[in-house]
N, C-alpha and C positions, 0 to 999 in steps of 0.2 A: 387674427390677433396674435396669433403665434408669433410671427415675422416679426411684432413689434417688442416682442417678450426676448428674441435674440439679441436684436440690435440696442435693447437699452441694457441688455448683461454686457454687452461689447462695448458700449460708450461707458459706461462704469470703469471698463478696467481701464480704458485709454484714458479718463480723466484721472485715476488715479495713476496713472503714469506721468502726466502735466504736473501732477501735483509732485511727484517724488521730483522730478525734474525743477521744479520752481523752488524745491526744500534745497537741494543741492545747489542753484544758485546763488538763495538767498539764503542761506544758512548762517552767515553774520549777522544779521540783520535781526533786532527783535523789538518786538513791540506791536501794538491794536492792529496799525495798519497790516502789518502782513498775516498775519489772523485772518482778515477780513479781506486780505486780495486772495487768502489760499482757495478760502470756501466759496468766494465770489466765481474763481478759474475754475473751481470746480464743476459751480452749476449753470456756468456758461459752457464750456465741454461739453457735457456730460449731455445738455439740453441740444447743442448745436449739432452733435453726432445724430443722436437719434432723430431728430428733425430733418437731418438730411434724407438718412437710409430708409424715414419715412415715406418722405418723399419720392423716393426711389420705386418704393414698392408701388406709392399708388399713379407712379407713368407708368412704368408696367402694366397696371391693370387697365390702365386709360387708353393706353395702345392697345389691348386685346380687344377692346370693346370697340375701339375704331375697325380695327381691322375685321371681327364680327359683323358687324357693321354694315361695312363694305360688301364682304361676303352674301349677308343677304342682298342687299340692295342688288348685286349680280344676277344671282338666285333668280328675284322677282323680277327682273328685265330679262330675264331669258325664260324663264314659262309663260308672260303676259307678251313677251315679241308675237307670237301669230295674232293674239286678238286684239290687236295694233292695226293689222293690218286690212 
């Protein structure tokens, strides 16, 4: 759980950089709607980073356990080869 406790402090600061980014270019502009597109870019961000690096972590783990996996399956064909035969 750890890994997910970085990567949502990480997608935090990068959506509020979409947001200081999207203030600067709509900085003329005022009214509901951009209200509502700032909070909106935020929690689409902010959701979409950590979703990723999610992701990330658990093919990571999903390869380890293939390749574990594999390793025994080896393992067990080479101690049960003689009484095979």
């Amino acid at each position: 759980m750890s890994w997910l406790l970085g990567y949502t402090v990480v997608s935090m600061a990068v959506a509020f950089i979409v947001i200081k980014i999207f203030d600067y270019l709509f900085s003329g502009v005022a009214g509901g709607f951009t209200g509502v597109a700032r909070a909106g870019l935020f929690v689409i961000t902010w959701a979409a980073i950590t979703a990723q690096s999610g992701m990330r972590g658990v093919s990571k783990t999903a390869r380890q356990l293939r390749q574990g996996n594999a390793d025994a399956t080896s393992l067990l064909t080479t101690l049960t080869k003689d009484e095979r035969r």
